[in-house]
C-alpha positions as a Markdown table, in Angstrom:
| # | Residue | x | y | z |
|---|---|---|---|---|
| 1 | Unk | 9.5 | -1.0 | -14.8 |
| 2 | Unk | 6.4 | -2.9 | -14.2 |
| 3 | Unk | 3.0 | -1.6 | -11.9 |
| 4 | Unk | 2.6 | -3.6 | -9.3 |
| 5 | Unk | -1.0 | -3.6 | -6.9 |
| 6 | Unk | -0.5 | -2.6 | -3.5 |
| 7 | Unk | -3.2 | -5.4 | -1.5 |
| 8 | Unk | -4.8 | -4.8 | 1.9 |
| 9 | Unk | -2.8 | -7.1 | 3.6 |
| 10 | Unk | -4.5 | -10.0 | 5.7 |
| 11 | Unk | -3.3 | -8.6 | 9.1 |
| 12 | Unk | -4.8 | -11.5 | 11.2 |
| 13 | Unk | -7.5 | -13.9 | 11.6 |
| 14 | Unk | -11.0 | -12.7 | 11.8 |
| 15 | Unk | -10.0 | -9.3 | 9.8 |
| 16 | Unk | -11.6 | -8.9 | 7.0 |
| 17 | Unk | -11.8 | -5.5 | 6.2 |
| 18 | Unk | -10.1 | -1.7 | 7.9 |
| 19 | Unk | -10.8 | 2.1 | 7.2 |
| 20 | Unk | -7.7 | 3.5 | 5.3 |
| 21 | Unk | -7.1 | 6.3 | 7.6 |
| 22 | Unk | -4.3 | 8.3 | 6.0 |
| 23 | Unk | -1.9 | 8.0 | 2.7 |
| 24 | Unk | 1.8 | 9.2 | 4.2 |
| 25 | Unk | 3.1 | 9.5 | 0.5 |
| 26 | Unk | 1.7 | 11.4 | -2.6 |
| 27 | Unk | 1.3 | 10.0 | -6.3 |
| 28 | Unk | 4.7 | 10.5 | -8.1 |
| 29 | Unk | 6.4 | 10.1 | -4.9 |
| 30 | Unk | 9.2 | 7.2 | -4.8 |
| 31 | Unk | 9.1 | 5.2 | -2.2 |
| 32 | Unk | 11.3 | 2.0 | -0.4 |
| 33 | Unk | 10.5 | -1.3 | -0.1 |
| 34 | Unk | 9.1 | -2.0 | 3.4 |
| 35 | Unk | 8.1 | 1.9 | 3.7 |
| 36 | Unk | 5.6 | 2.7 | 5.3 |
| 37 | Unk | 3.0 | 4.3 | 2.8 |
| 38 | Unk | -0.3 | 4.2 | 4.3 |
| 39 | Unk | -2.5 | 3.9 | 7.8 |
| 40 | Unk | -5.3 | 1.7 | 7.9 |
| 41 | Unk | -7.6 | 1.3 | 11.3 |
| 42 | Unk | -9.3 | -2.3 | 12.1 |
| 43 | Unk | -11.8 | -2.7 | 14.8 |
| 44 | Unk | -9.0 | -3.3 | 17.3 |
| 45 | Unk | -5.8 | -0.9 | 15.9 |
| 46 | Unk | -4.2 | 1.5 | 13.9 |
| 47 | Unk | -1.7 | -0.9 | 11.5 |
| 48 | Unk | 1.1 | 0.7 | 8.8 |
| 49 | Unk | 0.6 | -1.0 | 4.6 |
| 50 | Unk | 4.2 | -1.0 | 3.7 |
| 51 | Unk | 5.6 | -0.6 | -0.2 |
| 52 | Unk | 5.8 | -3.8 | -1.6 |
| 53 | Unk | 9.2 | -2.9 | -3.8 |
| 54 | Unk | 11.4 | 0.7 | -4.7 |
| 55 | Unk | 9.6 | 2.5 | -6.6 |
| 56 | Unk | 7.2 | 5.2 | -7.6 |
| 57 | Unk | 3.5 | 5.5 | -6.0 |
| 58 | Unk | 1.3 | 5.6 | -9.3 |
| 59 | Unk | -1.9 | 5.5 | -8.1 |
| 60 | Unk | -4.6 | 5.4 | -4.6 |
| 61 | Unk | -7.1 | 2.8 | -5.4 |
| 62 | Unk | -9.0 | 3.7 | -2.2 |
| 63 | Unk | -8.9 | 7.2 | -0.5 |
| 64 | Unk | -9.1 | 8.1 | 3.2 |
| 65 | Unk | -12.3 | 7.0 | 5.2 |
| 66 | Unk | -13.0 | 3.9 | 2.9 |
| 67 | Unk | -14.1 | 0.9 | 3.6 |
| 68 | Unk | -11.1 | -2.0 | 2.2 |
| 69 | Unk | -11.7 | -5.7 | 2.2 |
| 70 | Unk | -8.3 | -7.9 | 3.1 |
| 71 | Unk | -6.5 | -8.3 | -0.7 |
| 72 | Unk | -8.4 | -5.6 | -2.6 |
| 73 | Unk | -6.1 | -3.2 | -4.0 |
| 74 | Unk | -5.4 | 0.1 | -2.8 |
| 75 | Unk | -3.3 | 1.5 | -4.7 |
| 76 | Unk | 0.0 | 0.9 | -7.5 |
| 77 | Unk | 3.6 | 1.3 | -7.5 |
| 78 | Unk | 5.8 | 1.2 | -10.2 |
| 79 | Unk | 8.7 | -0.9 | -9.1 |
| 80 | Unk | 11.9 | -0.3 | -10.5 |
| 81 | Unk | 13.6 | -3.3 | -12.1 |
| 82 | Unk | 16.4 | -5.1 | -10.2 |
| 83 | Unk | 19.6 | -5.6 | -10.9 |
| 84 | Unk | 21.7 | -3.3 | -13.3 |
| 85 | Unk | 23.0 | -3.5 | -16.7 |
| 86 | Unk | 26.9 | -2.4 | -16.5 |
């Protein structure tokens, strides 16, 4: 299983930064790709960071009320591998 960062995404043009407002899962939780696993706020809305693979949340890079630039990390997964040896 590999660690994988979990980027602010660029949610649009002209945002450059949001306020992570929430984390809606714990480290050592597994998580779905495409789950939503945190809330971030930008000047104009509340937007969902989804998991970027299945997995388990290793680490929050950033914790609620800070300040994230678009592509810094905010936290890791460790993705489970694809595919299955039988």
């Amino acid at each position: 299983m590999a660690d994988h960062a979990i980027p602010l995404p660029r949610f649009g043009e002209g945002v450059s930064s949001a306020e992570l407002m929430n984390w809606l899962v714990a480290i050592g939780e597994t998580v779905k790709d495409g789950q939503d696993i945190a809330e971030v706020r930008t000047a104009k809305a509340v937007l969902s960071v989804a998991a970027p693979c299945n997995g388990v949340l290793t680490a929050q890079h950033a914790q609620e009320g800070d300040d994230v630039e678009a592509g810094q990390s905010i936290g890791a997964i460790k993705c489970a591998e694809t595919g299955s040896s039988t």
